[in-house]
N, C-alpha and C positions, 0 to 999 in steps of 0.2 A: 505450473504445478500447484500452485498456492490457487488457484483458479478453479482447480480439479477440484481439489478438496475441501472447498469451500461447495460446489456445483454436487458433490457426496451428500454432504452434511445436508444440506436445502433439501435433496430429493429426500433423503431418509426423512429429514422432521415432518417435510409436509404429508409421506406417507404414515406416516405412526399419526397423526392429528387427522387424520381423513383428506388432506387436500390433493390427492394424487388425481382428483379431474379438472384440474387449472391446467394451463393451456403453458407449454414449453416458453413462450415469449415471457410470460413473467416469472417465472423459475428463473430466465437468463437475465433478466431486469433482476435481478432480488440477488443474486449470483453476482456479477460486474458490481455491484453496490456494496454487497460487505466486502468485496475484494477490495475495493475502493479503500473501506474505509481500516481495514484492517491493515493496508499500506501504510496509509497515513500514521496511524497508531505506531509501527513498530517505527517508521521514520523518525516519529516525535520522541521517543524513546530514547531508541538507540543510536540512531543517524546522530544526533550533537554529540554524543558521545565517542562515538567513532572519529568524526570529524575533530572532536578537539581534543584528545586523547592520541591517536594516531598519524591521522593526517600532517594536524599543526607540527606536530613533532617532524615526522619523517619529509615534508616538504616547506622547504624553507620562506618560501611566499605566500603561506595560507596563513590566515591572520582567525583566532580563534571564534565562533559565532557566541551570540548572546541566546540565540534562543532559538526552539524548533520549527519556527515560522520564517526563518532566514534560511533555514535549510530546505524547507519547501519550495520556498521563491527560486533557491539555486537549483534544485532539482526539476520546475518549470522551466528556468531556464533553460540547462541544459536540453532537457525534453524538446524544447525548441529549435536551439542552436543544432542539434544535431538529431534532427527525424531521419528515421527510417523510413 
């Protein structure tokens, strides 16, 4: 979803700026990259806060993080330990 509309927003700007003859592959390079980063953003945000607000509270062996770069590495993790 957040994919979608991020893949919206790119086609519109580069049409309104004249770049609507570049080639679909970098549209979806330019597309995957702020989704990228636009992840990261709300993770760094809201994820420690979730996490240590919520979580710590409602599970009792989660031990609270210092910062949203531990929440990253857990979410790598994860990403790993359990691929689809």
């Amino acid at each position: 979803m957040l994919q979608n509309i991020v893949k919206l927003a790119v086609s519109n700007y580069k049409n309104q700026t004249g770049g609507a003859q570049h080639a679909s592959n970098e549209t979806d390079v330019m597309v995957v990259f702020i989704t990228l980063i636009l992840v990261i953003f709300l993770l760094a945000f809201f994820g420690k806060y979730l996490w240590n607000e919520i979580l710590v509270k409602a599970v009792s062996i989660c031990k609270p993080i210092n910062s949203w770069i531990d929440l990253l590495g857990l979410v790598i993790l994860f990403n790993i330990l359990f691929m689809r």
